[in-house]
Rosetta silent file (secondary structure, phi, psi, omega in degrees, C-alpha in Angstrom):
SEQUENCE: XXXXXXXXXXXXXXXXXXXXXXXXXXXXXXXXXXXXXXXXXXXXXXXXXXXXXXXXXXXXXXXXXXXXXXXXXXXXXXXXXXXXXXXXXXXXXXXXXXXXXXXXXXXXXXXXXXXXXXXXXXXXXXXXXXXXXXXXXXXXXXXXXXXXXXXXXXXXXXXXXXXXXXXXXXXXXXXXXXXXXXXXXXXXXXXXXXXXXXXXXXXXXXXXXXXXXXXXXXXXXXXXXXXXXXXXXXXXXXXXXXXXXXXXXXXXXXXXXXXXXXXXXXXXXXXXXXX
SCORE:     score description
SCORE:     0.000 S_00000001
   1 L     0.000  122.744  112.538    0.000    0.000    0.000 S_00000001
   2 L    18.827  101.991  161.088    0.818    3.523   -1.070 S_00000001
   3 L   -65.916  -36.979 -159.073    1.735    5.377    2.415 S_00000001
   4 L   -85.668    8.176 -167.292    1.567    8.268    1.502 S_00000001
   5 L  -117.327  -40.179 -124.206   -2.727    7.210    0.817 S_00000001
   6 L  -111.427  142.542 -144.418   -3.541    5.870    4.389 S_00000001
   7 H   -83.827  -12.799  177.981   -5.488    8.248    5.747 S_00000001
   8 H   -58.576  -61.784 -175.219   -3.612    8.042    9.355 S_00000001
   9 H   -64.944  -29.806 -159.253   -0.455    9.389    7.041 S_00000001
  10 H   -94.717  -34.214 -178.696   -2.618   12.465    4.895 S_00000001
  11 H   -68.879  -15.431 -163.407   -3.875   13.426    8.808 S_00000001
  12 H  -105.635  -85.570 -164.245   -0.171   13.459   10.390 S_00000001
  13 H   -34.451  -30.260 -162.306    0.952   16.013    7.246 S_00000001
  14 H   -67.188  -87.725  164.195   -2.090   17.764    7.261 S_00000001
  15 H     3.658  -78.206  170.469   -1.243   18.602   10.798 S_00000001
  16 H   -67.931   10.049  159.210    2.582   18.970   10.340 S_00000001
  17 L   -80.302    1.892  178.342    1.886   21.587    7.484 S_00000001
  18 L  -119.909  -37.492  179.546    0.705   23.921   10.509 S_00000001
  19 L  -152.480  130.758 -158.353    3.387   22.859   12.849 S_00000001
  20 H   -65.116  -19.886 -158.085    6.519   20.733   11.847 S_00000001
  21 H  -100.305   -9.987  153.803    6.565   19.099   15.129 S_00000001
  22 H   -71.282  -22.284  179.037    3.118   17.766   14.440 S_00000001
  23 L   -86.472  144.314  174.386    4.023   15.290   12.106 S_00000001
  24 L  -146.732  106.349  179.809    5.078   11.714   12.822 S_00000001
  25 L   -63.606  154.866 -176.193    5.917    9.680   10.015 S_00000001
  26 E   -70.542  168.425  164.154    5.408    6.142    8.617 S_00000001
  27 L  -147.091  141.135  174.089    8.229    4.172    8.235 S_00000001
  28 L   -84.593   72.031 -174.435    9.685    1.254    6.384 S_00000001
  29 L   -52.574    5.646 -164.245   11.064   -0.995    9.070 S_00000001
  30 L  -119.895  -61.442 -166.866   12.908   -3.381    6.597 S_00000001
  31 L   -76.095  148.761 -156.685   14.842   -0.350    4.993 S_00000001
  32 L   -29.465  121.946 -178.347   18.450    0.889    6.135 S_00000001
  33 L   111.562   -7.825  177.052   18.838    2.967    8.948 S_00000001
  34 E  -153.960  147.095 -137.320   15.964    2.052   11.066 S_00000001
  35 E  -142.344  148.031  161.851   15.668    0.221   14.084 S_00000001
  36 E   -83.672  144.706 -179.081   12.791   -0.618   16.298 S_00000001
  37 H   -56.795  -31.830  166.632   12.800    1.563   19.560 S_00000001
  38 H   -41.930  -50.963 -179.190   12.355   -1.572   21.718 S_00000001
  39 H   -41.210  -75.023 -164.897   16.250   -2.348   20.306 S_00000001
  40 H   -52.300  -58.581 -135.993   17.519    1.088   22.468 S_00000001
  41 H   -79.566  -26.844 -178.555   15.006    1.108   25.432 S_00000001
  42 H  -133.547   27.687  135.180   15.338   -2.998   26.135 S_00000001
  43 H   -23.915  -61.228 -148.705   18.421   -3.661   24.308 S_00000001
  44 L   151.265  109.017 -172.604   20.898   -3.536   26.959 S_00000001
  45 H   -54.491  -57.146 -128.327   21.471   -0.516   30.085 S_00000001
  46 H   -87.272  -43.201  166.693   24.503   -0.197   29.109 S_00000001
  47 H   -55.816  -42.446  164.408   24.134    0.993   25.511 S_00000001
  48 H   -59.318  -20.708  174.930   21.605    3.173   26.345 S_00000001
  49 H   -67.909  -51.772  175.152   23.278    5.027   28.667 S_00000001
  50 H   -29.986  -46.158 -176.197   25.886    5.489   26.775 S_00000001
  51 H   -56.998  -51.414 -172.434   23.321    6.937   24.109 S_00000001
  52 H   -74.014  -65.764  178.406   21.837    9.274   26.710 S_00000001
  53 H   -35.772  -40.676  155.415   25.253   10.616   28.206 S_00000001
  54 H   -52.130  -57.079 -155.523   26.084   11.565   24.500 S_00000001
  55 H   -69.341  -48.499 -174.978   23.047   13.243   23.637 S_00000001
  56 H   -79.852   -3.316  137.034   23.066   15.335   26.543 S_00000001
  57 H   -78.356  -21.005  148.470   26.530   16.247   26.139 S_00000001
  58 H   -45.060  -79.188 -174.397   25.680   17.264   22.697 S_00000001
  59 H   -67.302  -33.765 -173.108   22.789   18.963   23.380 S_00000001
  60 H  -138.100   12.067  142.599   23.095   20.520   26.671 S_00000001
  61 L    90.669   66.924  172.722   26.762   20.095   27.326 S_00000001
  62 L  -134.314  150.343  155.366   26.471   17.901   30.592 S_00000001
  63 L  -102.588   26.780 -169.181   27.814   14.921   31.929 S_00000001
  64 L   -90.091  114.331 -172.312   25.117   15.063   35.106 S_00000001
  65 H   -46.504  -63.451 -165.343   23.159   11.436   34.408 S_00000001
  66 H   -36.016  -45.630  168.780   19.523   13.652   35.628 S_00000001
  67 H   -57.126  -54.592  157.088   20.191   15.977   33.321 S_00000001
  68 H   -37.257  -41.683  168.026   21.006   13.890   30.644 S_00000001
  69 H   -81.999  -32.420  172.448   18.329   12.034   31.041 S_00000001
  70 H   -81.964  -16.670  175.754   15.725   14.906   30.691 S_00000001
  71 H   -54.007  -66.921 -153.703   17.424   15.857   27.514 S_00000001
  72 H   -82.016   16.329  178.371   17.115   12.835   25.711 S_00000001
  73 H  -109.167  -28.110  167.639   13.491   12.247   27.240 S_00000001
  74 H   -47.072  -75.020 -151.220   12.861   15.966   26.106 S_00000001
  75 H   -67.768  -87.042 -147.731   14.125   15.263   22.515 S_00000001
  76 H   -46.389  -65.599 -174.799   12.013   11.703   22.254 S_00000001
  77 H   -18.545  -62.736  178.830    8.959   13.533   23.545 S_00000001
  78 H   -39.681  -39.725 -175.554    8.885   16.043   21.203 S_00000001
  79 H   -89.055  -29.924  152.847    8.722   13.411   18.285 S_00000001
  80 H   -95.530  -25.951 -176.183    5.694   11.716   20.016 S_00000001
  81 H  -101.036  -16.659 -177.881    3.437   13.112   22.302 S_00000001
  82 H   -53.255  -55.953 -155.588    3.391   16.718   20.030 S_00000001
  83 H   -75.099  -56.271  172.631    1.660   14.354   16.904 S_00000001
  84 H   -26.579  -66.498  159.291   -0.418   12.291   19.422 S_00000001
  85 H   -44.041  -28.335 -137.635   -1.708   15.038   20.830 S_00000001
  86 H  -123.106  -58.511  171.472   -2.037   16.615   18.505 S_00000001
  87 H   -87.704   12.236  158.745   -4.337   14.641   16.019 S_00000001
  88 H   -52.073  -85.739 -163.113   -6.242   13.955   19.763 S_00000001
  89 H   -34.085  -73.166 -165.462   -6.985   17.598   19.504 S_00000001
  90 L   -75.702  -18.783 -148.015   -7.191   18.327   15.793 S_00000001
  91 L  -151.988  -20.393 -177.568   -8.688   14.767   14.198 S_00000001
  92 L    53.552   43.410 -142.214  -10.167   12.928   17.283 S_00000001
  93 L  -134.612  125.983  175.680   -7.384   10.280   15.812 S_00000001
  94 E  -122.665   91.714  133.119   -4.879    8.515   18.464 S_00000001
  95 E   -30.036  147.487 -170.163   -1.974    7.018   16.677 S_00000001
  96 L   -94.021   85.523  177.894   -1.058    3.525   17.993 S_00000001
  97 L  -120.512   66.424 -173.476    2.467    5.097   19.324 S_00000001
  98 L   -76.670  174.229  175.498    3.021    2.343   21.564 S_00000001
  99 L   -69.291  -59.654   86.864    6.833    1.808   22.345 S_00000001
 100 L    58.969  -80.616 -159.379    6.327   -1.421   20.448 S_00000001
 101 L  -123.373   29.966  126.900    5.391    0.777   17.150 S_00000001
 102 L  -152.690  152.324 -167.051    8.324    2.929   17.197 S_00000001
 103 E   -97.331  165.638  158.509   11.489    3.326   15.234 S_00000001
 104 E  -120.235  153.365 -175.041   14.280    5.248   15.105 S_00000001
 105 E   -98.945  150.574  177.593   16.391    6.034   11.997 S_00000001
 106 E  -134.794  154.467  168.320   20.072    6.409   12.663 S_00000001
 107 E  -123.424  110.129  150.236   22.921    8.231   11.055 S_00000001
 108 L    66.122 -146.599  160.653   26.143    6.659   11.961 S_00000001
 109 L   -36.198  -34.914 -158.596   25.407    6.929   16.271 S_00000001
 110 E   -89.371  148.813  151.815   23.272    9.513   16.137 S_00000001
 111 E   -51.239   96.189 -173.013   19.386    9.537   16.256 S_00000001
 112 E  -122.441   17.731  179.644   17.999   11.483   13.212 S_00000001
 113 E  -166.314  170.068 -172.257   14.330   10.413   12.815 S_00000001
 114 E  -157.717  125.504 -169.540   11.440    9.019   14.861 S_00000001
 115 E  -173.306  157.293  177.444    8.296    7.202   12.748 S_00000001
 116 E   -91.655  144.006  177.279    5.696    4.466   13.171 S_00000001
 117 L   -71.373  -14.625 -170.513    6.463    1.099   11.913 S_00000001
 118 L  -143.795  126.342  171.515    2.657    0.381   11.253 S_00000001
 119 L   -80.507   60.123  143.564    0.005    3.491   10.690 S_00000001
 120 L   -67.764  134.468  174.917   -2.334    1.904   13.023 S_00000001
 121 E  -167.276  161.696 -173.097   -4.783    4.202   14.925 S_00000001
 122 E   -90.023  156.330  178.262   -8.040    4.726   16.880 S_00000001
 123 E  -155.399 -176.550  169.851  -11.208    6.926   15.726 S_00000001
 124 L  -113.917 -177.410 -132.805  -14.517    7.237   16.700 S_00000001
 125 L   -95.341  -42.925 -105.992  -18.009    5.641   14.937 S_00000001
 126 L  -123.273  -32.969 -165.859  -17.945    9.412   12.844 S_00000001
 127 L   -78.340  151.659 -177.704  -14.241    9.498   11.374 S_00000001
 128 L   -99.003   12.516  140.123  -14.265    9.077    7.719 S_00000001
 129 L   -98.014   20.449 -144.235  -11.568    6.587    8.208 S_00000001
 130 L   -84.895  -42.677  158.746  -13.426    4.698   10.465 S_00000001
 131 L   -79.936   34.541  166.888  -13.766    1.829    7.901 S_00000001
 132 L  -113.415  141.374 -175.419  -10.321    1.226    7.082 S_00000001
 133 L   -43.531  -24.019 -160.678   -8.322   -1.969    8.179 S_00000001
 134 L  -113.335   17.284  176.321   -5.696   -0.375   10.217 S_00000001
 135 E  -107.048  124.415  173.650   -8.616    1.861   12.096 S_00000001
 136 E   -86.500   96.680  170.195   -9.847    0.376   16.174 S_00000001
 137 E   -83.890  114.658  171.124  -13.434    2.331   15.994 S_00000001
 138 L   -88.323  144.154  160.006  -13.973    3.142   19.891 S_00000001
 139 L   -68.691   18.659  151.804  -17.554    4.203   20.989 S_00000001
 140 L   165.252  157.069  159.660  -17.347    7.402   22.079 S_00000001
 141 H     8.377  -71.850 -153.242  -14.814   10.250   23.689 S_00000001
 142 H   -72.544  -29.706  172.958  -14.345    9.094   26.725 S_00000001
 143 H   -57.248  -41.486  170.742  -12.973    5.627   25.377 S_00000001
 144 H   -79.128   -2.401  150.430  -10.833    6.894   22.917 S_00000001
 145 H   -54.664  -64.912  168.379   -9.032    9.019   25.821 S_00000001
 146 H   -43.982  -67.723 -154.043   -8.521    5.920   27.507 S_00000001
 147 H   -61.747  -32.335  161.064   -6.918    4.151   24.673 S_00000001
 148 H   -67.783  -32.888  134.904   -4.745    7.273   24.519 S_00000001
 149 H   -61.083  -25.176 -161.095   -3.369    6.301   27.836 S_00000001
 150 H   -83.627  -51.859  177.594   -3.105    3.073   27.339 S_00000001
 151 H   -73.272  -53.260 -170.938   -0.611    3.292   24.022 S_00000001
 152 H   -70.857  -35.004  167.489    1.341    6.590   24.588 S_00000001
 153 H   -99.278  -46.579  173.877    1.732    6.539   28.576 S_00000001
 154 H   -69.794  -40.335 -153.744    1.426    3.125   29.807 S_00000001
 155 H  -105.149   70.893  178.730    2.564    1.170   27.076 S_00000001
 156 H   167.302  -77.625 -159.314    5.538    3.703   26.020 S_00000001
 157 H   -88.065  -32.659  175.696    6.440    6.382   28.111 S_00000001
 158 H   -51.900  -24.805 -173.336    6.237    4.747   31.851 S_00000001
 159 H   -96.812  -34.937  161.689    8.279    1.981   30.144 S_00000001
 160 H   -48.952  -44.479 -177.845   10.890    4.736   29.112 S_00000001
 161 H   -53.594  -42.220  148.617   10.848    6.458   32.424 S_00000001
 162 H   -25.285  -58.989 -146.412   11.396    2.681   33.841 S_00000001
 163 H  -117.495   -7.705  165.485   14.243    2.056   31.701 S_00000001
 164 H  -104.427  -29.133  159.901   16.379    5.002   31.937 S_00000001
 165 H   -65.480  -10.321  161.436   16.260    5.341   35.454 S_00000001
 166 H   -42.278  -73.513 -157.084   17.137    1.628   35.580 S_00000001
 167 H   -70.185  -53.816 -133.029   20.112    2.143   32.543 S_00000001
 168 L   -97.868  -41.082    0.387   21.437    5.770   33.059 S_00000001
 169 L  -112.074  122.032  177.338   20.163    6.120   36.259 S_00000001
 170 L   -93.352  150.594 -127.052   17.879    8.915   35.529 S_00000001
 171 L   -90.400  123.619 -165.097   15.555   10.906   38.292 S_00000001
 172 H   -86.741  -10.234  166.708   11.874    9.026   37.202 S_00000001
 173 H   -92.327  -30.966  158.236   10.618   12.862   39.017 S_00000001
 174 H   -78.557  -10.324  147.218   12.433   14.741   36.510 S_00000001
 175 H   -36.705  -79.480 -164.636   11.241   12.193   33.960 S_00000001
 176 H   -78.324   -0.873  153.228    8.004   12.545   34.664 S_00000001
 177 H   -75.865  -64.996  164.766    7.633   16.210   34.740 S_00000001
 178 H   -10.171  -37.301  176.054    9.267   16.087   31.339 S_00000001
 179 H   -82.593  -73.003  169.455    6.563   14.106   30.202 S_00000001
 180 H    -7.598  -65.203 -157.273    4.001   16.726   31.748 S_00000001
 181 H   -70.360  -34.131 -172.667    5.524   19.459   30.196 S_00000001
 182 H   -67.442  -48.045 -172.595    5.969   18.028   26.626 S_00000001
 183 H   -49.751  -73.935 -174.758    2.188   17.524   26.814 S_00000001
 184 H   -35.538  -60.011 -148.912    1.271   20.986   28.064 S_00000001
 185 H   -59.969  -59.969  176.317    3.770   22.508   25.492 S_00000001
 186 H   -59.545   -1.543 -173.462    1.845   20.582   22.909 S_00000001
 187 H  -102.283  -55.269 -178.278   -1.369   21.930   24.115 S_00000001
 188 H   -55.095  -28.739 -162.981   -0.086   25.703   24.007 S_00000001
 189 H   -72.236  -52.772 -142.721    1.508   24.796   20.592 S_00000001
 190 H   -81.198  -51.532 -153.060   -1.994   23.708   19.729 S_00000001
 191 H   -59.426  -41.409 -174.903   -3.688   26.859   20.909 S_00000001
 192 H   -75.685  -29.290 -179.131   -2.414   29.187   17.920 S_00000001
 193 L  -128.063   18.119  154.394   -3.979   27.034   15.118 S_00000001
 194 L  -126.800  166.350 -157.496   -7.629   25.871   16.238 S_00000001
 195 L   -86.223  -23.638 -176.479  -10.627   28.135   15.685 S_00000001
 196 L   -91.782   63.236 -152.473  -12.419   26.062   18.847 S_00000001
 197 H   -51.475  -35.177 -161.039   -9.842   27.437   21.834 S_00000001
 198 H   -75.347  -39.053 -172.655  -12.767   26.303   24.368 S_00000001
 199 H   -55.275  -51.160 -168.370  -12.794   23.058   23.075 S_00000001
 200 H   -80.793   -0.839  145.044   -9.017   22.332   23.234 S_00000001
 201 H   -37.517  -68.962 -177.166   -9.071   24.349   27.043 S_00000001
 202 H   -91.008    4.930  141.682  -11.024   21.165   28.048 S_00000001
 203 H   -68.951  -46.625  148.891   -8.778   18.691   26.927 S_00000001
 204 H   -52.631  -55.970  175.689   -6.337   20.088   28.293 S_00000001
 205 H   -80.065    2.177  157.184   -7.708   20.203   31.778 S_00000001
 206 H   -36.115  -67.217 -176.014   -8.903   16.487   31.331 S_00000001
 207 H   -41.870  -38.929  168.548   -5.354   15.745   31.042 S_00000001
 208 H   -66.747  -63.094 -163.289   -4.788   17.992   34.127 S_00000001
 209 L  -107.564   30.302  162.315   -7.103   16.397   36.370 S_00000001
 210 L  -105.704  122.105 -174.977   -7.600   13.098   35.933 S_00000001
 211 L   -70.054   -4.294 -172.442   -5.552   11.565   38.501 S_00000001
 212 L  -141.070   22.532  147.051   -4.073    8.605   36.594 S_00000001
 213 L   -91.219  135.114 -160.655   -2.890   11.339   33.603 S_00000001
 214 L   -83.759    9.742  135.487    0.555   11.918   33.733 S_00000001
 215 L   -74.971    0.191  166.343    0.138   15.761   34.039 S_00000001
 216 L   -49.832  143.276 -176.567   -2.118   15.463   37.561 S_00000001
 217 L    43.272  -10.871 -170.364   -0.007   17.429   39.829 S_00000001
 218 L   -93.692  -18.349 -170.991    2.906   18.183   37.375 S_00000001
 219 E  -156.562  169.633  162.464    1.610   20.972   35.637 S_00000001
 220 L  -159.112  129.497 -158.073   -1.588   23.544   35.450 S_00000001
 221 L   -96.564  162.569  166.906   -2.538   25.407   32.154 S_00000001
 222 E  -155.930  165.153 -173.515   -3.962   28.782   32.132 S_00000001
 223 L  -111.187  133.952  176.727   -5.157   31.400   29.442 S_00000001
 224 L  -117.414  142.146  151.500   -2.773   34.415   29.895 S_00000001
 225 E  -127.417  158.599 -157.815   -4.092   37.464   28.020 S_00000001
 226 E   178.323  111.711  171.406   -2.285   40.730   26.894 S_00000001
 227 L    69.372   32.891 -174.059   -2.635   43.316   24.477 S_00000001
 228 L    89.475   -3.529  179.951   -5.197   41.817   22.824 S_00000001
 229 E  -122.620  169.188 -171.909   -3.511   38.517   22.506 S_00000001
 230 E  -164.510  139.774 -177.934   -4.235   35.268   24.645 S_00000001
 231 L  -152.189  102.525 -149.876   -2.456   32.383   25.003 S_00000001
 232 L   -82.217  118.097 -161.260   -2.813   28.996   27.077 S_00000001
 233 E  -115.600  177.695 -173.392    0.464   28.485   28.832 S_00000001
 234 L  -121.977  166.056  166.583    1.401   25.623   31.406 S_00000001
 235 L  -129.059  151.180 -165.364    2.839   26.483   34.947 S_00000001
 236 E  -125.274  149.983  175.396    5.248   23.412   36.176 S_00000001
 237 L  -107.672   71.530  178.471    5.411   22.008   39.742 S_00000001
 238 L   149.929  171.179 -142.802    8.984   20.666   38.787 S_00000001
 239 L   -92.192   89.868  173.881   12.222   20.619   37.523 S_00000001
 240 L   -86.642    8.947  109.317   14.082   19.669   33.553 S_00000001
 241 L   119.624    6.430  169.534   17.091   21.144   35.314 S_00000001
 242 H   -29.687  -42.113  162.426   18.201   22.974   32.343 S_00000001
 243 H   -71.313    6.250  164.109   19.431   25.595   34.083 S_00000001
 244 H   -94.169   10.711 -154.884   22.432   23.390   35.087 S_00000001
 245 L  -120.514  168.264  177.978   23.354   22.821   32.190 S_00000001
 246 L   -86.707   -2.911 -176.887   25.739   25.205   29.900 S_00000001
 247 L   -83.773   -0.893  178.850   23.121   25.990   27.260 S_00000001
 248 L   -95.656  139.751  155.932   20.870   27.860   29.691 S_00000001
 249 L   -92.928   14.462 -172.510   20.678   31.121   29.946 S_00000001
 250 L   124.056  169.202 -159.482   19.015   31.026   32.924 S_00000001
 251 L   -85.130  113.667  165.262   15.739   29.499   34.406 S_00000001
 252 L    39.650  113.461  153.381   12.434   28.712   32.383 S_00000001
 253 L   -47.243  -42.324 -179.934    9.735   30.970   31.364 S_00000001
 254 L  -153.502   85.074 -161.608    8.078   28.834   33.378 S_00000001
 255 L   -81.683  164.524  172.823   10.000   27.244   35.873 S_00000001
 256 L   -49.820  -28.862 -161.619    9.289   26.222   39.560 S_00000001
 257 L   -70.574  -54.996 -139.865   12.332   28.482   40.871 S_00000001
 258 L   -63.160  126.250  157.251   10.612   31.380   39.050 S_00000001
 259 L   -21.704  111.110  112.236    8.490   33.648   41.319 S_00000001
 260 H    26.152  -73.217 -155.765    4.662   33.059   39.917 S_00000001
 261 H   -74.029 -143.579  157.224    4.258   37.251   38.699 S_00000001
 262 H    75.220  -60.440  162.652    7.649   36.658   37.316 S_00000001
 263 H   -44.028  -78.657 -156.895    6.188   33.927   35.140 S_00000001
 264 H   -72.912   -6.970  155.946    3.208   35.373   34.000 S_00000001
 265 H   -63.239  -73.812 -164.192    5.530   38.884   32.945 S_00000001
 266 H   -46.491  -67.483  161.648    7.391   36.301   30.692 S_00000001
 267 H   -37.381  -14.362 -167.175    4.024   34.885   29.407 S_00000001
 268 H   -82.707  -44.445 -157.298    3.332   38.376   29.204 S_00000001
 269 H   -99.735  -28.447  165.936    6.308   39.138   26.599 S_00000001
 270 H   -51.783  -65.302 -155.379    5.867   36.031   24.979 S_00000001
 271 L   -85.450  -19.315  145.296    2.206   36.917   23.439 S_00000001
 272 L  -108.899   82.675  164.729    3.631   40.404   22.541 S_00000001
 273 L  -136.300    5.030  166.340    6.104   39.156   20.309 S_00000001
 274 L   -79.129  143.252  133.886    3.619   37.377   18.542 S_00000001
 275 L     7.905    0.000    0.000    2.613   38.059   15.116 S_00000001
């Protein structure tokens, strides 16, 4: 089959043609260069650490495991829960992004791509892909939420969080804000390019308050407005420790150390520099 037809794949682009970081591509698990993620995360501790202790001297110039460890939990985030989320929001669509059903492409050592081996996904009785073989039609909202825990946080990211503090050993509390945060991030990210703001407000605070979502206590969104602009921002009750690192310039827009007003000036400065 034509990939580039499956309606899972026209729904990821559509998406990443509004935000790059939206997209999450198919993949050909039999051609060069790509590995299932299973290989890295239950491989062997010792290569991954090694993998993570690189990246985050690359990226954030540390040799601090904690640190290290939110980088490269940072970076993988970005490449999964933004598209997840993201056709949640936009498509009422849950890619199947179990750990299980994703690779990574390599260049020589390095990590250069992130994509599903199989364009599986969930929809509701409504989606006009609802009849296609690789679509699980759930019966309403609240199910396909579940099923949205069930691939991307239990069956993925709890088993990363698992396996690098095991491997590196990285803090599973700075893990798991990390996880928090990419989700909020992807929800502000979100905020700028749908016309129903109210709608995606209460998805967001599902995700806040549901006690067995992995943003319950880690984070709390809010609509900051200014100048005529408005923008749903996260606040974090925790650390990615960035500011230890040599690439910081200092702490968060919107970090725990930061004073509360102090935040919401930065949120403030944010929205006018917008467009």
């Amino acid at each position: 089959m034509d990939l580039s037809q499956h309606p899972l794949t026209e729904s990821l682009n559509a998406a990443g043609s509004l935000d790059p970081y939206l997209n999450l591509p198919a993949c050909d698990p039999s051609q060069d260069g790509w590995s299932a993620a299973t290989d890295l995360f239950l491989g062997g501790n010792a290569r991954l650490k090694e993998q993570v202790m690189s990246y985050g001297y690359a990226s954030w110039g540390t040799t601090n495991n904690h640190v290290a460890g939110s980088s490269f939990i940072i970076a993988y985030l970005t490449r999964v829960i933004y598209p997840v989320i993201g056709q949640y929001v936009l498509r009422r669509r849950v890619p199947k992004a179990t750990l299980a059903n994703i690779a990574f492409h390599r260049l020589g050592e390095r990590i250069d791509g992130t994509g599903l081996r199989q364009s599986q996904f969930a929809a509701l009785p409504d989606d006009p892909a609802a009849g296609h073989p690789d679509a699980e039609v759930l019966c309403d909202e609240q199910h396909l939420y579940l099923r949205l825990k069930e691939w991307i946080f239990e069956a993925n990211l709890e088993i990363v969080i698992e396996t690098l503090h095991r491997a590196v050993p990285a803090s599973p509390k700075v893990s798991r804000n990390a996880v928090a945060a990419a989700c909020a991030q992807a929800f502000h990210r979100l905020f700028y390019l749908v016309e129903d703001k109210s709608s995606l407000i209460r998805d967001a605070n599902t995700f806040c308050q549901d006690s067995s979502s992995p943003l319950y206590g880690q984070v709390s969104m809010e609509v900051i407005e200014h100048q005529g602009k408005a923008g749903l921002f996260a606040r974090r009750a925790g650390c990615c420790l960035i500011w230890r690192t040599e690439e910081s310039d200092g702490y968060c827009s919107n970090c725990i150390l930061r004073p509360r007003e102090e935040q919401t000036q930065r949120f403030q400065e944010m929205l006018a520099g917008l467009e």
